[in-house]
N, C-alpha and C positions, 0 to 999 in steps of 0.2 A: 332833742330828747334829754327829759332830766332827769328819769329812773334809772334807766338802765342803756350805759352808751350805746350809742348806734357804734362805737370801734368792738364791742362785744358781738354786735349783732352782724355778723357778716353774711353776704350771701350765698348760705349754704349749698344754694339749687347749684352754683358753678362746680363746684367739689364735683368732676368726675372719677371715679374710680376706676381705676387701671390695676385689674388683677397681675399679680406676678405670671410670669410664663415658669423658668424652670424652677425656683422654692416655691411654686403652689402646689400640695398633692391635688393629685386628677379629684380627689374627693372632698377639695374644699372650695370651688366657686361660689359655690349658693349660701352655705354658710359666709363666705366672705362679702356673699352681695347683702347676707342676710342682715350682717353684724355693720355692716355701712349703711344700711338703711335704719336700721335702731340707732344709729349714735349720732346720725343726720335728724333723725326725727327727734328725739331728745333735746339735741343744741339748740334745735329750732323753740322749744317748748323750756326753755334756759335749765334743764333739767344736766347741771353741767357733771353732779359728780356720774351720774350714771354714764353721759357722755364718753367721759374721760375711762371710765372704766371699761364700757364700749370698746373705745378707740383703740386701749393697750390689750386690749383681747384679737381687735385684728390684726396689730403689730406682732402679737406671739403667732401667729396663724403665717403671717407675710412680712419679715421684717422691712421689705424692699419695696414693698406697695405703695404706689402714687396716690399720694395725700393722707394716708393714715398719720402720717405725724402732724401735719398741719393741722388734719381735724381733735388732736390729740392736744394741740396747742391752743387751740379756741377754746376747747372744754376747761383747762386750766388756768385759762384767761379769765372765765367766768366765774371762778372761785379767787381769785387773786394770788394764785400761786405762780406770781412772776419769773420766778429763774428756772423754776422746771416748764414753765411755754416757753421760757426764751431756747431752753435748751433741745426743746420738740420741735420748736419752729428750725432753727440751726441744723436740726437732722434731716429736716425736712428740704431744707435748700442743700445739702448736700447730695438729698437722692434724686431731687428735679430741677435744677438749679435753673430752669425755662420756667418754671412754671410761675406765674403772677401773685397765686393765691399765698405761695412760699412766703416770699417779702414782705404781701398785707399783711399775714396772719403775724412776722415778726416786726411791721412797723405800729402793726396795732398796741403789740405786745410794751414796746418802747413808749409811745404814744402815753398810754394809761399811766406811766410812772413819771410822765412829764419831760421825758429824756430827748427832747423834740430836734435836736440835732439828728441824732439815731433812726429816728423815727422819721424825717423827711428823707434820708438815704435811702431806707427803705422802698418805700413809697416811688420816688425817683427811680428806680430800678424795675419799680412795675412797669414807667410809664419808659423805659429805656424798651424794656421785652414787647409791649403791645400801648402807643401813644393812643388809641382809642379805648384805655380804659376809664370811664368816666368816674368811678368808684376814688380808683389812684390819682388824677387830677382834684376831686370834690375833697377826700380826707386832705392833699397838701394845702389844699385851701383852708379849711377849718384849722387847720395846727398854724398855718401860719397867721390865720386872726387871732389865734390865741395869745400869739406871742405879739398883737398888734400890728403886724405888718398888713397892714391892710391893702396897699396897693399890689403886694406879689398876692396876697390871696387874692383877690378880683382874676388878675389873670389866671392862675388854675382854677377857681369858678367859672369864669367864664369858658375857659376849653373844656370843661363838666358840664353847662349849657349849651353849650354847642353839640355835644354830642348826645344828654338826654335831655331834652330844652323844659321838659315839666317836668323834671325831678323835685318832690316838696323840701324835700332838707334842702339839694344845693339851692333852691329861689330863696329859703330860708335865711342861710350865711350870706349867700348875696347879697342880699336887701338891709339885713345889719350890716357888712361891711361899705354899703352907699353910706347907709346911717352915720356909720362912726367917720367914713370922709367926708361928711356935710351933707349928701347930695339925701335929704330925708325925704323928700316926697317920693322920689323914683325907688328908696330902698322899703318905706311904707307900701305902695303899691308893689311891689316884687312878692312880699310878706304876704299880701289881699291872693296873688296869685297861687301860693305855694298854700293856703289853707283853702281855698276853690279849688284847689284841685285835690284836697285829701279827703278819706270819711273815715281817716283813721283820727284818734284824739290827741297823738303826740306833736303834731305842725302844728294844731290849734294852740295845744298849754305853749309851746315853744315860742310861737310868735307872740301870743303874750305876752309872755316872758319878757320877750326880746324888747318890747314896746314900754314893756315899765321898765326895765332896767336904764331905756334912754330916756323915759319921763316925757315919752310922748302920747299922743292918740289912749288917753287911758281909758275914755269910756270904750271907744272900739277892743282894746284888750281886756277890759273887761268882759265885751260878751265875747269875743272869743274863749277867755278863759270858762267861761258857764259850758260853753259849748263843748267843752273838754270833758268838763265834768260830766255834763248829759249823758254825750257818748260814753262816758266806763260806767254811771249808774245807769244804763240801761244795763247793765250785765249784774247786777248784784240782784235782784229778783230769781234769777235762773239757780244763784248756792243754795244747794243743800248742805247742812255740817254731815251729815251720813255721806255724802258723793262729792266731796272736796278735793278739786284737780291741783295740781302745780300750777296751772294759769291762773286758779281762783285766786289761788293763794300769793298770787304775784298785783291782784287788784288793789289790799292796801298801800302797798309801797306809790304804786300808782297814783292812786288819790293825795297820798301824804302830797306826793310832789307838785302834784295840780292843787289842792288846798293852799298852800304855801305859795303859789302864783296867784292865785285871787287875792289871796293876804295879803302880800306884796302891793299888788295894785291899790289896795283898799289903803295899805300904806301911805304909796303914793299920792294917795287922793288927801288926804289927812285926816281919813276915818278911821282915825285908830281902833277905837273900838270892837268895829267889823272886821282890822287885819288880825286883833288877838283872836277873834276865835277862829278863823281859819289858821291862823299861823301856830299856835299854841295846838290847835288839831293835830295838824302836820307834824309838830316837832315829838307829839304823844307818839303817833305811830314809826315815825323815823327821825331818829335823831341822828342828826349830820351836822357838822358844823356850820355848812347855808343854812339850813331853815335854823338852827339854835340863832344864829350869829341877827337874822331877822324879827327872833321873838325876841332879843335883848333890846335890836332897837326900838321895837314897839312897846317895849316895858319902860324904855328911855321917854318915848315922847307923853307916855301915863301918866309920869310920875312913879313910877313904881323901881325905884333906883335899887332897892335891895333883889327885887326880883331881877333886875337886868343882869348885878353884878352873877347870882348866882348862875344866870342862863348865860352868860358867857362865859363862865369857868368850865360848865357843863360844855358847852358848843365845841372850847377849845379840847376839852378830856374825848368828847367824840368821836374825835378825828383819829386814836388809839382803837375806834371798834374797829371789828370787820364789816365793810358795807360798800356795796358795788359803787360808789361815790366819787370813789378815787380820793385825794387826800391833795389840797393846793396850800401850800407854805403860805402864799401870799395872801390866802384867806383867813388862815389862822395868823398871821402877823396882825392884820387888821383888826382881828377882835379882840387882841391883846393889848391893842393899842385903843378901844375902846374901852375894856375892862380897867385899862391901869388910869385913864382920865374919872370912871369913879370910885376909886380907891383911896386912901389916902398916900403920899409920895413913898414912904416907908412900907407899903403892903407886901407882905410876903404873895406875889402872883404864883410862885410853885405851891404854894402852901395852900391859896384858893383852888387850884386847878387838881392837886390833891382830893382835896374833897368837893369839888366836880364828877370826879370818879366814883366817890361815893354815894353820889344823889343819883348819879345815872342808874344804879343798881338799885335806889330805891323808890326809883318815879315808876310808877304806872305800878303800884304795888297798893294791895290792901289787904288791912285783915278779917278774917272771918273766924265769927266766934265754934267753936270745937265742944260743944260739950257732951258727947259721946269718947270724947278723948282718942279720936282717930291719928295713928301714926302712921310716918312713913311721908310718900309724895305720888304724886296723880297729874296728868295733863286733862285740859278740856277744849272744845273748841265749843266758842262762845259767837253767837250772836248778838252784834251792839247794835242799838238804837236809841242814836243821841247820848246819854249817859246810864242808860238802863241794860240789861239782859236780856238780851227779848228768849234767844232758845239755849240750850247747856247740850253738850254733849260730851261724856267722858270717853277718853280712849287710849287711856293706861292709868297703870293703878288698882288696887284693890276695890274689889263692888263698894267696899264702906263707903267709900268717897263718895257716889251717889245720896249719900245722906248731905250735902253739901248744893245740890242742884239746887232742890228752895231757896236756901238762903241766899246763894250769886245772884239767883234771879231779884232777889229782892231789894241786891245792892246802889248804894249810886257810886257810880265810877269816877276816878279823879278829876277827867277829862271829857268833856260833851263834843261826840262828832258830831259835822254838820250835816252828816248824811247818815240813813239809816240801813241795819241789815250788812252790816260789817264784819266780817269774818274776821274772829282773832282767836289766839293761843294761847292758853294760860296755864301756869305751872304749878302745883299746890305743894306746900311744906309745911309736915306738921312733925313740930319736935315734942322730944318728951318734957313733960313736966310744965306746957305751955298750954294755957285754955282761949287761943288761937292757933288759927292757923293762916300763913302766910299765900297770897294769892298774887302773883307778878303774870300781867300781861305783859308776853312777847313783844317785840317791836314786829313791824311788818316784814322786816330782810329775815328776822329772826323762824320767825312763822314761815317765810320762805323758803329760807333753805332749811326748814327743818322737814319742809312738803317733799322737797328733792332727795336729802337725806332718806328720808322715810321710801320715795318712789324707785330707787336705785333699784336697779335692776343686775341680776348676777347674770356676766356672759353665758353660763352653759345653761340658761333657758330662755339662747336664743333663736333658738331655730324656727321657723314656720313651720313645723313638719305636726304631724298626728302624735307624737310621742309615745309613751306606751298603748295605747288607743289609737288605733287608725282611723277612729272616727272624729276625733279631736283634732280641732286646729287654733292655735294657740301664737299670735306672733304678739312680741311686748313692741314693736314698730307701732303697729297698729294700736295696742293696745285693747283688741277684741277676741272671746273666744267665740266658735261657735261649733255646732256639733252636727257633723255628715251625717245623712243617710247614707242606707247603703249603694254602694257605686259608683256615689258623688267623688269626685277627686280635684285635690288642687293644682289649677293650674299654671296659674303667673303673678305675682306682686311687681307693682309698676309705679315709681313716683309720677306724679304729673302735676307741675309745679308743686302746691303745698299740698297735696293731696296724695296718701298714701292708699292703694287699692288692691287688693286680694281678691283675683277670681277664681270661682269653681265651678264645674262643668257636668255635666253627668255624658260620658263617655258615648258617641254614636250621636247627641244628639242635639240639638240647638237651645238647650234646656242651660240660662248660664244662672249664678248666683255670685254676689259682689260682697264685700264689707268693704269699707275706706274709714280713715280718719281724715280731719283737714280741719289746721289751724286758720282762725281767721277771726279779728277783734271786732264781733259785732254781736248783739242780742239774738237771741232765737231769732223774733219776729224777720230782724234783716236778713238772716242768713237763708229765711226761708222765703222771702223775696227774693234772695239770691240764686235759689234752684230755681224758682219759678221763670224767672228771665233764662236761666241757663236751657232750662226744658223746654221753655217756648220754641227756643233755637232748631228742633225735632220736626219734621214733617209732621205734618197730620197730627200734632200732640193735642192729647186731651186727656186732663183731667178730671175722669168719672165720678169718683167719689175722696172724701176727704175727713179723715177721725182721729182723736187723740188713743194712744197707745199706749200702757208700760210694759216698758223691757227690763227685765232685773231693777225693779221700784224706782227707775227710771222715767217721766213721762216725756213720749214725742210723741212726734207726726206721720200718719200714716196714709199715704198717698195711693189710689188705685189710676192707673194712669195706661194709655195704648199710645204709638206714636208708631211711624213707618222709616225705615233706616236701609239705605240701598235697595229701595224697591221691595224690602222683608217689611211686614208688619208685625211687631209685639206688642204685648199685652205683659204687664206687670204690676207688682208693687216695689215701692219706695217709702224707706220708712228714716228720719233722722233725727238726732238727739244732740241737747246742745248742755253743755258741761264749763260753762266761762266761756274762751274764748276756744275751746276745744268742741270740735261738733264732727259727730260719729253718725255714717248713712250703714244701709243695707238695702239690697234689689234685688227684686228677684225678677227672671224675663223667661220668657219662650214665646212661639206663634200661639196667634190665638188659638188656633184649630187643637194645640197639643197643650194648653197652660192648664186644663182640667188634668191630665194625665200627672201633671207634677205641680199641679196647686197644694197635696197634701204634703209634700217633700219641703216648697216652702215654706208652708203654714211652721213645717217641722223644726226646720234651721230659724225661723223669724222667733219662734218662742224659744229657740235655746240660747240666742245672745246674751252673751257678758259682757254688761259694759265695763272699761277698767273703774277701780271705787280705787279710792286712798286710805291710808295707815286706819283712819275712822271707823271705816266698817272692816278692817282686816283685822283689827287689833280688840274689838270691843268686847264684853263678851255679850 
């Protein structure tokens, strides 16, 4: 994975939560189960400041609580606030000093800063506490490929194969680490196995990746890498800028990084031509010092030396943003040492990299003329295709600023993506005395955490309960509201694997009603081949009829469906919505003989869902 580490992405599902005994009041479990299931659900959707905010809400609740500091240290891992996770993770092995996840979450922490002595102690200490964790074998493998040790990484890959023998990342490392000790056929074939077994798009871009970086098999990374792409443009059709999730918003980063792997390739091929527009794509939306350091040399092999020089001033001034990237010396060594062969021997290189700093703040910037003489500043969220505006939508700022939608629409952009229906972020400044105004698109991280920022959720609206209204239920886990009849009551919220679920009952009788969330990286259409497999799994399933829906200007699927379960038969509906890679159900069941009696009860709760929106529609007016 090249957007976002898989050392970020931990496996949350293990986090069990071990309420306190005697600092827990008798009246805070459910709250505590509550506020762990919101900061679990979050980390998992990289929604890290709310996470982290979470987390330190159920440390003031418990200070003593099994895994609240860990889960505290992941959240601030994802913002890059390294010495306060190191210092969460450290509190954390003080209160469990057994537990595995303690170590990860502090070898992860180390890991990211490159501190990889640190960071394999860690790790080693997982696999001291439980040698069957495949996790703590696969990471000491990857860090020590990092560090070239190729042949101690095979051995902890292989005891990571051995114990999850398809895992797609470790077949992944594995198969470059054959690569880089000669043995290329058997580490190419490992790579074939590790993207046959995923239908996610991050093994695909990876192994690509991984195949041009050795300058092997490139038409096969080639369609590998398309295949990546495929996979995330199927999900760019499903945004609306009105209903823009944290996942949507986590799709350009995504692409920058798969753009920049075709590029790459198309490098390697010696089509240059073809790797500037994907690479030069890539580097519009996320600029990092890899993808810059790759548009220099594609501007190197052009001809285009002035443009090289300034994209690797830029690539090196990069590595000063903030961006889940992480930051390698020995990458920026390299492009200093490409920059300074075209330079003259006397170039001041601070003095370029200087004003590196200054282009980065004024690429992906344009102006727009003002002649109503609007002041002040405004954000928008803009639909791209190719170098045009396809849709605008304001969502701060003064109404004026909608004087301004024509003319964005009208613009051409500095940069032409190669994909269309791109969700981006744009800033507007308009000063006095200036008959422009200034228009900077976001970068993709930027646009991200501004999603997170914006989605941050305050601990004390976190309870699943009815609030002032007993008929109201409301959890920010889920991310749904929906509104009781009378009598209805809640029952139980239950993760099951990624799947967050809310049931309610109507008391005395078999009458039940559901809501869930559940993350999962695929287009509607899959995801709704994914229930249909799931439901077939049902006795006697059939579905009767089948209609599109909108829920809160939402459109889904609405399923009339009967199936038999222990010998009971029901009758129901199922209705789900898909938001990126975030996709939100709702059911409603009883016996057939009794689903007229509380057919209108459903009908009741199915039109009163809210699905969660983003800052877009909360903020507009």
């Amino acid at each position: 994975m090249r957007f976002l580490s898989r050392i970020v992405l931990l496996s949350l599902c293990v986090f069990q939560v071990a309420l306190c005994s005697a600092q827990t009041p008798t009246d805070t479990p459910q709250e505590l189960r509550n506020t762990y299931n919101a900061a679990t659900q979050a980390l998992r959707r990289q929604e890290f400041q709310t996470a982290a905010s979470l987390a330190r809400h159920m440390i003031s609740l418990c200070p003593r609580c099994v895994m609240a500091h860990a889960l505290l240290s992941a959240s601030l891992l994802g913002t890059n606030q390294f010495a306060d996770a190191q210092l969460a993770a450290e509190e954390e092995i003080k209160l469990n000093p057994k537990e595995p996840i303690a170590y990860k979450t502090l070898g992860n922490v180390y890991w990211r800063q490159h501190d990889y002595g640190n960071a394999v102690a860690q790790f080693q200490k997982v696999v001291e506490i439980n040698s069957q964790d495949y996790e703590a074998h696969q990471s000491l493998g990857r860090i020590l490929r990092e560090q070239k040790n190729y042949k101690d990484a095979l051995v902890e890959l292989e005891k990571a194969l051995a114990i999850s023998p398809d895992n797609p990342a470790t077949l992944l490392v594995h198969g470059e680490c054959e690569i880089d000790l000669g043995n290329t056929s058997k580490g190419v074939s490992e790579m074939e196995q590790a993207v046959a077994a995923s239908t996610s798009p991050d093994p695909w871009n990876s192994a690509a990746y991984g195949l041009a970086e050795h300058d092997l098999a490139l038409e096969k990374a080639q369609k590998w890498s398309e295949t990546s792409l495929e996979l995330v443009g199927a999900l760019l059709p499903n945004i609306s800028l009105e209903h823009l999730t944290v996942a949507q918003w986590g799709i350009p980063p995504t692409l920058a990084t798969y753009w920049d792997t075709l590029g790459w390739i198309y490098f390697k091929r010696a089509d240059y031509a073809a790797a500037r527009t994907y690479v030069e794509a890539a580097w519009s939306l996320r600029p990092i010092p890899t993808i810059g350091d790759h548009l220099g040399q594609t501007h190197e092999k052009l001809g285009r030396r002035e443009d090289a020089v300034n994209t690797y001033a830029m690539a090196i001034a990069a590595a000063d943003l903030p961006s889940r990237a992480g930051r390698s010396q020995d990458l920026l060594d390299k492009i200093r040492e490409r920059l300074a062969k075209l330079v003259p021997a006397d170039a001041d290189i601070a003095s370029l990299v200087r004003k590196g700093h200054e282009d980065l703040q004024k690429m992906n910037s344009v102006r727009v003329a003002n002649p109503n003489h609007i002041r002040g500043s405004a954000e928008f969220f803009l639909k791209v295709d190719g170098d045009k505006v396809a849709e605008v939508h304001r969502i701060s700022g003064d109404a004026a600023f909608d004087a301004f939608v024509t003319p964005v629409r009208a613009l051409t952009l500095p940069v032409r993506l190669p994909q269309g229906q791109i969700p981006r972020r744009a800033a507007f400044s308009c000063d006095d005395g200036e008959s422009t105004c200034r228009m900077r698109l976001l970068s993709g991280e930027e646009a991200l955490d501004g999603a997170i920022e914006d989605s941050s959720t305050a601990p004390n609206n976190l309870k699943p309960t009815q609030a002032q209204d007993p008929h109201l239920f409301r959890d920010p886990a889920i991310g749904v509201t929906v509104f009781l009849p009378n009598e209805w009551q809640f029952l139980k919220e239950e993760l099951s694997k990624a799947c967050l679920i809310a049931t309610f009952q109507k008391p005395g009788t078999s009458a039940y009603f559901f809501v869930a969330h559940e993350r999962v990286v695929v287009s509607d259409d899959e995801y709704g081949r994914m229930l249909k497999k799931h439901w077939a799994q049902h006795d006697q399933f059939r579905r009767t009829k089948e209609i599109r829906v909108e829920r809160d200007g939402i459109l889904g699927t609405r399923w009339h469906v009967t199936w038999t379960e222990k010998d009971l038969k029901y009758a129901g509906i199922f209705e789900f919505f898909t938001l990126g890679a975030e996709h939100y159900w709702a059911a409603a069941q009883a016996p057939p003989d009794a689903y007229n009696q509380f057919e209108q009860d459903f009908q009741d709760m199915l039109h009163s869902l809210k699905l969660p929106h983003t800052s877009a529609s909360q903020n507009s007016e």
